[in-house]
VEXGUGU-154374 format. One record per residue (C-alpha): residue number from 1; residue in one letter; x, z, y. Coordinates in pm, 1 decimal. Layout:
<pts>
@i:NUM&aa:A&px:X&pz:Z&py:Y
...
</pts>
This chain:
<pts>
@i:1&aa:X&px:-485.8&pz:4304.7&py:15434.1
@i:2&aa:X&px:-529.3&pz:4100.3&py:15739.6
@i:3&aa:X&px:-428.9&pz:4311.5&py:16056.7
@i:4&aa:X&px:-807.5&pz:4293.5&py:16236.3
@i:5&aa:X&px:-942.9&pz:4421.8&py:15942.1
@i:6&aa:X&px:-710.0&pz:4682.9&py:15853.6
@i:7&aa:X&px:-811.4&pz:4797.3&py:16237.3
@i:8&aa:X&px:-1156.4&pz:4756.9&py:16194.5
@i:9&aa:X&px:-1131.7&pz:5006.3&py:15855.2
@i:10&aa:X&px:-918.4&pz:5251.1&py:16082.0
@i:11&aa:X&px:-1187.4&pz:5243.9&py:16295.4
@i:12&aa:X&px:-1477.8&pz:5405.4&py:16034.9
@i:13&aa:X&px:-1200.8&pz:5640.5&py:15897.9
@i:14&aa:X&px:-1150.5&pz:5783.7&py:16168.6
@i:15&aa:X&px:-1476.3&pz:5813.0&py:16277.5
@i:16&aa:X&px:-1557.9&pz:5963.0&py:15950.4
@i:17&aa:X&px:-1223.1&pz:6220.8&py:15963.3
@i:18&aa:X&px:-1415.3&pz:6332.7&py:16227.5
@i:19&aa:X&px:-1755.5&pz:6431.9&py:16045.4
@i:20&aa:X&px:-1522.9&pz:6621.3&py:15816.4
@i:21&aa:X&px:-1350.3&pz:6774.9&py:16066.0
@i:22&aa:X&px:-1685.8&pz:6863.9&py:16174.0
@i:23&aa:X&px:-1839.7&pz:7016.0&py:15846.1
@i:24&aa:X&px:-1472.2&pz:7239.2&py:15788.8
@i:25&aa:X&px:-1265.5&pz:7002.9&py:15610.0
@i:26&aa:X&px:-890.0&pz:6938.7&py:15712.9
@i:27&aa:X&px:-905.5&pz:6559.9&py:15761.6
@i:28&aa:X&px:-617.1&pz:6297.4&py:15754.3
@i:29&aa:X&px:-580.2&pz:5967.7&py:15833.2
@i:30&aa:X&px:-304.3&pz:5759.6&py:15696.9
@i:31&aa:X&px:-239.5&pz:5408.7&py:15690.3
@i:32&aa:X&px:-74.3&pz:5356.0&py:15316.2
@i:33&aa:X&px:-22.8&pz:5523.8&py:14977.5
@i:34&aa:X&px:323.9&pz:5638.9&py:15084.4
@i:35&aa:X&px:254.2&pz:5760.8&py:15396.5
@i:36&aa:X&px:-42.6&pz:5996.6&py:15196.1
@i:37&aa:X&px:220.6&pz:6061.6&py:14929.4
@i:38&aa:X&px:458.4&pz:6232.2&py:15163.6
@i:39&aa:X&px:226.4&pz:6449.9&py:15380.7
@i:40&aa:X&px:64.7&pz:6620.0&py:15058.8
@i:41&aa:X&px:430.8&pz:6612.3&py:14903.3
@i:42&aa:X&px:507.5&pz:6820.3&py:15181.2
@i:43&aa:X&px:186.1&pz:7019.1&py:15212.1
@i:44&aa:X&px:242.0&pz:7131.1&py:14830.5
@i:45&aa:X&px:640.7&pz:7207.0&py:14878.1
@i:46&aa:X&px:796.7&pz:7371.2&py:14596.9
@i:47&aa:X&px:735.4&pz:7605.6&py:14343.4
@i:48&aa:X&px:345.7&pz:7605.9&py:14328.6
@i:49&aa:X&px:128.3&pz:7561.8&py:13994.3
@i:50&aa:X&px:-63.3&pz:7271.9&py:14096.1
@i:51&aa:X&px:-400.2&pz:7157.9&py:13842.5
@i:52&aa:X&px:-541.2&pz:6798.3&py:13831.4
@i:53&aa:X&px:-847.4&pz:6635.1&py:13782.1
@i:54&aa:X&px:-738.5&pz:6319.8&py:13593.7
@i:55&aa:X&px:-784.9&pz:6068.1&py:13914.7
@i:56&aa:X&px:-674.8&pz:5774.0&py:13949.6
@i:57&aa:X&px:-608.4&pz:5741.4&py:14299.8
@i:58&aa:X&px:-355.6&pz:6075.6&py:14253.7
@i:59&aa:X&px:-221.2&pz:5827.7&py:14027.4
@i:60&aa:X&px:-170.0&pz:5524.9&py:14220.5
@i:61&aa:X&px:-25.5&pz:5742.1&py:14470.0
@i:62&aa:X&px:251.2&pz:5820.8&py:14254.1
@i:63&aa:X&px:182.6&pz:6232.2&py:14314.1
@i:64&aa:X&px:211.3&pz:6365.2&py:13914.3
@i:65&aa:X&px:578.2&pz:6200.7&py:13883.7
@i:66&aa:X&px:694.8&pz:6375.5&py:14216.7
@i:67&aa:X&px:558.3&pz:6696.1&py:14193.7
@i:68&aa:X&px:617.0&pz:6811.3&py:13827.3
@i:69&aa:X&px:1006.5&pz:6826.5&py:13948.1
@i:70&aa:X&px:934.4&pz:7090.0&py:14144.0
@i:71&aa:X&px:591.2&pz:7274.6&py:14068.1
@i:72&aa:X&px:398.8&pz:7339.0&py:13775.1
@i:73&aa:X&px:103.8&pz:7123.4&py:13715.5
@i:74&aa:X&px:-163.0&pz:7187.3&py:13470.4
@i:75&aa:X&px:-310.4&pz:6879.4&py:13330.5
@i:76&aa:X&px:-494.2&pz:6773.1&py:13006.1
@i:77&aa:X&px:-399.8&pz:6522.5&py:12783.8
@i:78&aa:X&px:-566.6&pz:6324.3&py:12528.9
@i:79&aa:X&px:-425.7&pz:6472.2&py:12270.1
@i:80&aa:X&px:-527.1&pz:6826.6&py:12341.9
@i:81&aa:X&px:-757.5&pz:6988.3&py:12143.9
@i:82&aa:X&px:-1079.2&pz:7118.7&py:12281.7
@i:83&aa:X&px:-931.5&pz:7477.1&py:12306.3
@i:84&aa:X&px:-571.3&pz:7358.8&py:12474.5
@i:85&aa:X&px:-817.8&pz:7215.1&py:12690.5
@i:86&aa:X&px:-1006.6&pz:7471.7&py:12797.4
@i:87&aa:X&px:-709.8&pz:7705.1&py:12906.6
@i:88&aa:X&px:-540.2&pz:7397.2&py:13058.1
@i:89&aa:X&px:-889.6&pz:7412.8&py:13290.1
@i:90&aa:X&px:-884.2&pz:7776.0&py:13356.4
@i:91&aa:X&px:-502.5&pz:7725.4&py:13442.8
@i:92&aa:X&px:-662.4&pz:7475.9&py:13714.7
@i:93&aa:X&px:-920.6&pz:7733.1&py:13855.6
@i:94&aa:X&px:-644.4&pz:7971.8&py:13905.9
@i:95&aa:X&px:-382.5&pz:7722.2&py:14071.4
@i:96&aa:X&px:-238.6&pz:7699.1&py:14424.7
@i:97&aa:X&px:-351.1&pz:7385.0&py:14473.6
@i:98&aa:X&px:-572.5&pz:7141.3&py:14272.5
@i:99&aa:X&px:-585.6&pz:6732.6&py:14320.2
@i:100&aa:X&px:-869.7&pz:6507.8&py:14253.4
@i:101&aa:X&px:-1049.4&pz:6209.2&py:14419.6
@i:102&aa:X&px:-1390.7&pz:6216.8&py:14522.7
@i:103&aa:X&px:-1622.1&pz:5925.7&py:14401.8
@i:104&aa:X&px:-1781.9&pz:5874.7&py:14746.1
@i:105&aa:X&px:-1745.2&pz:6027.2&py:15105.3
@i:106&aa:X&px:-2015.1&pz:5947.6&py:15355.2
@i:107&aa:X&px:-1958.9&pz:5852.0&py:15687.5
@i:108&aa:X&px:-2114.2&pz:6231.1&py:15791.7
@i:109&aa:X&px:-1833.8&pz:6381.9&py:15648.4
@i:110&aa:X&px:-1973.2&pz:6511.1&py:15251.5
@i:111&aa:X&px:-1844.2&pz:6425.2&py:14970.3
@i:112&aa:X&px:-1972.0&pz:6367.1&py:14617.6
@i:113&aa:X&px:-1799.7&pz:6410.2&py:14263.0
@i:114&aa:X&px:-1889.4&pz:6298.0&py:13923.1
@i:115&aa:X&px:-1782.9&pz:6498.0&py:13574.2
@i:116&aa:X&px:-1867.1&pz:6461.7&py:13238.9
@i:117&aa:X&px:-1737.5&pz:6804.0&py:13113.5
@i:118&aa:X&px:-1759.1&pz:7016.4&py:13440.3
@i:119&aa:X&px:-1396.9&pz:7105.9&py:13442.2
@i:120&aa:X&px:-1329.4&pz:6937.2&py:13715.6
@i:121&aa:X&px:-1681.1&pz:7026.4&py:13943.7
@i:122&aa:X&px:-1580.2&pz:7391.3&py:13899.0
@i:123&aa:X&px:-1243.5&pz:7368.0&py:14030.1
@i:124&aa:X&px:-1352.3&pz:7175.5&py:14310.6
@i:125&aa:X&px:-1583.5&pz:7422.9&py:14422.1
@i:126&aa:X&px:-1443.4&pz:7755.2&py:14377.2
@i:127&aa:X&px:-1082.9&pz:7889.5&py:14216.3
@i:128&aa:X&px:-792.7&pz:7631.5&py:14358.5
@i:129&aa:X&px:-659.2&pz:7827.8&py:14683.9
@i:130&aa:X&px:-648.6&pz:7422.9&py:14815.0
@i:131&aa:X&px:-836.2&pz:7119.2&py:14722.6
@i:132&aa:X&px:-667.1&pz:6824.8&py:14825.0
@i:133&aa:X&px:-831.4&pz:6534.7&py:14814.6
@i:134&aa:X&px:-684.3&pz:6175.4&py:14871.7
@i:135&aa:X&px:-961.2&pz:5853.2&py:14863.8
@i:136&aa:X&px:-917.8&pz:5538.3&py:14991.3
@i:137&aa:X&px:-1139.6&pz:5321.1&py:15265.0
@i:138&aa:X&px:-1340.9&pz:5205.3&py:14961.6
@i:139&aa:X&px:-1477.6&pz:5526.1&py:14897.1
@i:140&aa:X&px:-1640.0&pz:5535.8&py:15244.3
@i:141&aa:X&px:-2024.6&pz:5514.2&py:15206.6
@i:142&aa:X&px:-2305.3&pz:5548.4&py:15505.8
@i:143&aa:X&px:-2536.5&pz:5866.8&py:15369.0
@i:144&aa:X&px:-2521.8&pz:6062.6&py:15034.8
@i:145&aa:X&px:-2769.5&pz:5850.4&py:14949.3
@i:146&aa:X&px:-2521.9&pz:5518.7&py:14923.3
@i:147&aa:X&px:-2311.8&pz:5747.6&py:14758.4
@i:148&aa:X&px:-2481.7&pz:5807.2&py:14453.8
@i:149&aa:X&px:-2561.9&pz:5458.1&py:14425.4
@i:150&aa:X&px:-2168.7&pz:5365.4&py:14428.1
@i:151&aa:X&px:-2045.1&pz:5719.8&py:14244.7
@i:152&aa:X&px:-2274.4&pz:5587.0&py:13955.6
@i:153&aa:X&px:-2300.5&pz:5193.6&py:13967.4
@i:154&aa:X&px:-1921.8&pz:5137.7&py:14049.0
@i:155&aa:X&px:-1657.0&pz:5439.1&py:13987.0
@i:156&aa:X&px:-1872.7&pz:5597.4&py:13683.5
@i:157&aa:X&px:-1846.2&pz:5231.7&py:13507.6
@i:158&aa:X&px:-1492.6&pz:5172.3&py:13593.8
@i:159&aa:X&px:-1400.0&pz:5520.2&py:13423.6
@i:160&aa:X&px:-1590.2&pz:5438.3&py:13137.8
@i:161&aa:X&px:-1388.8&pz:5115.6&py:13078.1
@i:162&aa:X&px:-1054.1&pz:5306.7&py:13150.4
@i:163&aa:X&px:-1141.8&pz:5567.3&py:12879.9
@i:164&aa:X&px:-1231.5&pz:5291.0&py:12650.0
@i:165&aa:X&px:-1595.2&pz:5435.7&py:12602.9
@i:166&aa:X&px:-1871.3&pz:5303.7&py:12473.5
@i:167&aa:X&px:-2148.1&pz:5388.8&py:12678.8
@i:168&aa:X&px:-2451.2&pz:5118.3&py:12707.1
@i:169&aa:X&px:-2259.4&pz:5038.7&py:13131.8
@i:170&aa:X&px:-1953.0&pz:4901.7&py:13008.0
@i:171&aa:X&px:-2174.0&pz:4605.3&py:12813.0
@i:172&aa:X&px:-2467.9&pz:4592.6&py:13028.7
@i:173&aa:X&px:-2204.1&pz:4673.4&py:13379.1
@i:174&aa:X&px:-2475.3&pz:4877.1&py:13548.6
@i:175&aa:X&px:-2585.4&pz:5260.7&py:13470.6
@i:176&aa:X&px:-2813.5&pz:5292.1&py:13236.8
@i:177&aa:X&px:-2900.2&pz:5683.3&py:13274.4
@i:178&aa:X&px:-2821.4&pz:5663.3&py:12887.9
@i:179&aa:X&px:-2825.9&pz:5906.4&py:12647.3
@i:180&aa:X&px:-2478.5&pz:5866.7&py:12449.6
@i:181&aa:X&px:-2305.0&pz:6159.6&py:12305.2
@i:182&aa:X&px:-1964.9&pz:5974.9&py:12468.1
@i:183&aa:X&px:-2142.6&pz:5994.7&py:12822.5
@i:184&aa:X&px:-1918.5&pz:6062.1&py:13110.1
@i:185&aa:X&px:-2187.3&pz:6124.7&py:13365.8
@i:186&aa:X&px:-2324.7&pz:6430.5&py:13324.7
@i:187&aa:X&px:-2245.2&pz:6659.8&py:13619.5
@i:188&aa:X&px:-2292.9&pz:6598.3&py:14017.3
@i:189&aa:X&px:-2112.6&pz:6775.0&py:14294.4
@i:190&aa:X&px:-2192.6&pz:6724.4&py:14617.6
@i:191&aa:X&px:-1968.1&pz:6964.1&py:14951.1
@i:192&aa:X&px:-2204.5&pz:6909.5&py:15232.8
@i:193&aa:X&px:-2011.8&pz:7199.0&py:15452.7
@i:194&aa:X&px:-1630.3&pz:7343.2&py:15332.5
@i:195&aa:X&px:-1696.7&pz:7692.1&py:15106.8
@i:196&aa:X&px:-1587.5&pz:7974.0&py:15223.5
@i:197&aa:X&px:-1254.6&pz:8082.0&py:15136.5
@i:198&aa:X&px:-1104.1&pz:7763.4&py:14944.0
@i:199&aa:X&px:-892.5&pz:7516.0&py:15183.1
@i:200&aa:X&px:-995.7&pz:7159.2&py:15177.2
@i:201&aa:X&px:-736.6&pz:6827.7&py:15306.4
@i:202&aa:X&px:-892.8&pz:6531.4&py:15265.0
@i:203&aa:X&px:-674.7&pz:6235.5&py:15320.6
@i:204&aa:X&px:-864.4&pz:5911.4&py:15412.0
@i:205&aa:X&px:-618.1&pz:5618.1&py:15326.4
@i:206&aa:X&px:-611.5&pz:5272.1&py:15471.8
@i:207&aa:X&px:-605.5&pz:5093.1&py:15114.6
@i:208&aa:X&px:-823.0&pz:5013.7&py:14811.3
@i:209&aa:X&px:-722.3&pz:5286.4&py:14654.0
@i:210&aa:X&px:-944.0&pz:5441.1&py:14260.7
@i:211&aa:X&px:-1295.8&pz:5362.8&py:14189.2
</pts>
């Protein structure tokens, strides 16, 4: 990324690390996937049970490799059946720590989720002792407003190609509020102020980073 730019985006991070900071949310600010990777590496540390949410910027971070060789993670798998799913899930709500990417975080410091099953919603909200929650500078929107624009015209269509669904977005590439029995869209979460009890680390990142 040219260097005035990459400024320019540190800029509205940290501006926006500080609306988080604001609403209750531990708030981060790091310049590169490794530099992420490391600091919740070392927030996690060893010997935790750790759920997932399936994201793709958890992915791109390289996080699922690193910490399975020292934690426990509970994660489902396409292969699971709907029941080895559902206890994976619960395994999630009752974790140390769970990891997920939000689809949009406004510049006021909320942040907004998309599900198709709910798993993830739930854990997000109450269960994990620690949400962490990694997104990169292209998750940044103004209001929640923007955000549901982007959580549904841009991540909720990329994830629908990635799964290979076949949803009416991934031909016509805009949401089409559809009602297909494959539809991924189905659930909306949005943290306006950190709940009580759960610990939230959000780690605004300095890349392009999910969808």
């Amino acid at each position: 990324m040219e260097e005035n730019k990459k400024k320019a985006i540190r800029l509205v991070l940290e501006n926006t690390k500080k609306a988080l900071i604001k609403n209750g949310f531990k708030a981060e600010v790091c310049e590169g996937k490794e530099e992420a990777a490391e600091k919740i590496l070392s927030l996690i540390g060893e010997g935790k049970k750790v759920g997932m949410g399936g994201s793709v910027t958890v992915s791109q971070l390289g996080l699922p490799e690193r910490i399975i060789s020292k934690n426990t993670i509970y994660a489902h798998k396409p292969q699971m059946s709907t029941e080895e799913r559902r206890k994976t899930w619960l395994a999630c709500m009752d974790s140390d720590f769970y990891l997920a990417s939000p689809q949009a975080v406004t510049s006021d410091g909320k942040l907004i989720f998309i599900d198709g099953t709910g798993n993830r919603c739930a854990a997000l909200t109450w269960g994990p002792k620690h949400i962490i929650l990694p997104a990169g500078y292209n998750k940044i929107v103004k209001d929640l407003q923007e955000g549901r624009i982007r959580m549904r015209q841009e991540a909720a269509i990329a994830n629908n190609i990635r799964f290979n669904k076949k949803n009416p977005c991934v031909i016509s590439g805009k949401c089409e509020d559809c009602a297909s029995p494959d539809r991924i869209c189905n659930i909306v979460t949005e943290i306006w102020k950190k709940p009580k009890i759960t610990e939230y680390s959000v780690f605004l990142i300095n890349e392009d980073l999910g969808y």
